[in-house]
C-alpha positions as CSV (number, residue, x, y, z in Angstrom):
1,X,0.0,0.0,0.0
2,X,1.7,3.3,0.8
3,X,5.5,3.5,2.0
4,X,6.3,2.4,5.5
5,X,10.2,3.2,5.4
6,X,11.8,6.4,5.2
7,X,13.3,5.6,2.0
8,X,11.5,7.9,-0.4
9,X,13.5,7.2,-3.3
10,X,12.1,3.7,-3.1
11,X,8.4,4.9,-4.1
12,X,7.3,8.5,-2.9
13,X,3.5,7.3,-4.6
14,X,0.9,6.2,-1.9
15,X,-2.4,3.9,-3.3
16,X,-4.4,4.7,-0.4
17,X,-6.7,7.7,-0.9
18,X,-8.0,7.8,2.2
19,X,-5.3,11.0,3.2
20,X,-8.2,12.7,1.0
21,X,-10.4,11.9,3.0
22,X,-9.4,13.2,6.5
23,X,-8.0,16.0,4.9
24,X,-11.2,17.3,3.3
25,X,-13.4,16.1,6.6
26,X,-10.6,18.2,8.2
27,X,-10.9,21.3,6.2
28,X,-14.6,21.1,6.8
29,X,-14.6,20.6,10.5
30,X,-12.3,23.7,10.5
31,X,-14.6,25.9,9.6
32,X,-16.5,25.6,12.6
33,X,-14.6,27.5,14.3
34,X,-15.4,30.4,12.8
35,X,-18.0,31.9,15.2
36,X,-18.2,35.1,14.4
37,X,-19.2,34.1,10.7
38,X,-22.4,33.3,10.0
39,X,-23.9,29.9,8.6
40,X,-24.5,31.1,5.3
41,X,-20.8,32.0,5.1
42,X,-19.5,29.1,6.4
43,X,-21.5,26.9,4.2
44,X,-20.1,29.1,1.1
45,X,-16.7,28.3,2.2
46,X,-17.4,24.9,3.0
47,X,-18.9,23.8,-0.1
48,X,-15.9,25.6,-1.8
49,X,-13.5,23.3,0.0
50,X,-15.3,20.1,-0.3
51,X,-15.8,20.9,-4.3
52,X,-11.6,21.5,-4.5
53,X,-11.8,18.3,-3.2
54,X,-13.8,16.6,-5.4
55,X,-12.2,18.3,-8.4
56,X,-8.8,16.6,-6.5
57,X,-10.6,13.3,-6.5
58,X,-12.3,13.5,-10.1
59,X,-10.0,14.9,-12.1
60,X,-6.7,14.9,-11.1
61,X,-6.7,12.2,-8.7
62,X,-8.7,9.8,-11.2
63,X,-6.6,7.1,-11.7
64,X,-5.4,6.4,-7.5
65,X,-9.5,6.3,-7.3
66,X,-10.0,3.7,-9.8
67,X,-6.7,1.6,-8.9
68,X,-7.9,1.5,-4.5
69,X,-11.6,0.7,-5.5
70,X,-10.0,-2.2,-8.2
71,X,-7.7,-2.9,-5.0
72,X,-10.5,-2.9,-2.3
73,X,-13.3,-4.7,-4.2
74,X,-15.7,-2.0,-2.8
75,X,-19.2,-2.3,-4.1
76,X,-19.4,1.4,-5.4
77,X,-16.4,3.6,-6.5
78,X,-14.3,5.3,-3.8
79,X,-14.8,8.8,-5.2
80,X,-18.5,8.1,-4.8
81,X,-17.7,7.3,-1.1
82,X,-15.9,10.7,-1.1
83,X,-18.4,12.6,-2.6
84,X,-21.1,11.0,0.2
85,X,-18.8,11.9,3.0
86,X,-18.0,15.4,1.6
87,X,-21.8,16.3,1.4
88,X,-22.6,14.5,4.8
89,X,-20.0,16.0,6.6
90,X,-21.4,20.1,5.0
91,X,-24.7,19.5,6.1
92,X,-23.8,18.4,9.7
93,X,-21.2,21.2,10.1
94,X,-23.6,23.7,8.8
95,X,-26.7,22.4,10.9
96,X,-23.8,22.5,13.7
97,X,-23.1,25.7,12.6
98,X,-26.8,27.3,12.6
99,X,-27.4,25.8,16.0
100,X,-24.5,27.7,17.3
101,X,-25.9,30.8,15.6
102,X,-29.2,30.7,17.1
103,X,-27.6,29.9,20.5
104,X,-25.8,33.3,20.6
105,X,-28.8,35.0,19.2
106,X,-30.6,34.0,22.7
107,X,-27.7,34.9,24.5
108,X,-27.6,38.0,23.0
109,X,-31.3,38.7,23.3
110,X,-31.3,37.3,27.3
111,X,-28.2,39.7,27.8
112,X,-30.0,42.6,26.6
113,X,-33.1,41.8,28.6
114,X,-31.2,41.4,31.8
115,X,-29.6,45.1,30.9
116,X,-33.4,46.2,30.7
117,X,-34.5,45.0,33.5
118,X,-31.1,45.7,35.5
119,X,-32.1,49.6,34.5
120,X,-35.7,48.9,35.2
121,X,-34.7,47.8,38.7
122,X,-32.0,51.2,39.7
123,X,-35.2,53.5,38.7
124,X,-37.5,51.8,40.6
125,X,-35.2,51.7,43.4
126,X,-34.7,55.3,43.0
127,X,-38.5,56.0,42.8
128,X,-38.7,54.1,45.9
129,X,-36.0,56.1,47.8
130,X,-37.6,59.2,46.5
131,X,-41.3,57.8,47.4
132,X,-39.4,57.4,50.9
133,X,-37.8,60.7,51.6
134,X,-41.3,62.3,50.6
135,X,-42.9,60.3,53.2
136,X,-40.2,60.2,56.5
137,X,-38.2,62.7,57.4
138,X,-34.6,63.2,55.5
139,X,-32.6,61.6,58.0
140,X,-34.8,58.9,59.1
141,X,-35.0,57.9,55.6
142,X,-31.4,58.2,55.3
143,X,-30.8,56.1,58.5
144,X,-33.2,53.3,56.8
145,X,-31.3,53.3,53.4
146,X,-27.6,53.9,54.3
147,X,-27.7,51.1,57.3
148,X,-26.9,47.6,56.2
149,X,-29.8,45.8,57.6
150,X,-29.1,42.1,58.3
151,X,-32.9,40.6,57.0
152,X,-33.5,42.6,53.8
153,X,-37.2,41.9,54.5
154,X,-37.5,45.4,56.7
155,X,-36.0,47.3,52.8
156,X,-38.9,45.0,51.0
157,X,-41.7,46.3,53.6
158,X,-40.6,49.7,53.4
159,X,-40.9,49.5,49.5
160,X,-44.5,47.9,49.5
161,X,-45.5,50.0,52.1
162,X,-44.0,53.3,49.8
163,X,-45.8,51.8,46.5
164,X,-49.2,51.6,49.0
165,X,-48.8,55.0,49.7
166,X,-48.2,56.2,46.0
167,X,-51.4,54.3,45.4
168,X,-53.1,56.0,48.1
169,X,-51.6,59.6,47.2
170,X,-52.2,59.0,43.5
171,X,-56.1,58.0,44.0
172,X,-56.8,61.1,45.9
């Protein structure tokens, strides 16, 4: 089959396609990595790279294909094998590929939510401080805001109790 000594003067010509193979599944896996691309990019430059290597394997490669599936009594041609592998191996990285898209989509969206509601939260707690100081004195409601209180429950009675009070305020 292909050369197992160093001696490349002796034959520097393998028989055994199969470096094709792994070389394009390589290429192809490679292109996962590309995050920030998206799946309609990487399946462009996917199907670019698994159609060099089928123009490898059909036309320049044509005879080492005939000669292994002749060797290897395979049922089909090896280039047909490649060709199957090649396609199988696009779709599963692009499908891959899309998930991976959508999954930073959702992160993306959740992260911006969370930023919403983390601004949501500072101007409710400074409508609530501001609902407080209207209703105690300045320095008690200081005293109740700047101590670190041990149960945070007495903070959340104080801020029902000051949303009661808007209510109440508000109706009149």
């Amino acid at each position: 089959m292909c050369p197992t000594s160093y001696d490349v003067a002796a034959t520097s010509y393998c028989y055994v396609p199969n470096y094709i193979f792994l070389s394009a599944v390589m290429s192809i896996v490679t292109t996962s990595t590309l995050i920030r691309l998206s799946a309609i990019v990487k399946l462009l430059l996917m199907t670019v790279t698994g159609f060099s290597y089928m123009l490898c394997a059909f036309v320049t490669q044509t005879q080492l294909f005939a000669e292994f599936s002749e060797f290897s009594n395979a049922p089909y041609p090896v280039s047909a094998r490649l060709l199957v592998v090649i396609s199988v191996f696009i779709i599963l990285v692009y499908v891959q590929s899309r998930q991976v898209e959508m999954t930073l989509r959702l992160d993306f969206l959740w992260a911006t939510q969370a930023l919403k509601e983390k601004e949501e939260t500072i101007v409710l707690e400074k409508g609530n401080q501001l609902i407080l100081f209207n209703i105690l004195p300045a320095h008690v409601a200081r005293h109740f805001l700047d101590r670190q209180f041990v149960n945070n429950m007495v903070r959340k009675v104080l801020a029902r109790e000051a949303v009661t009070e808007l209510k109440f305020y508000s109706e009149k």
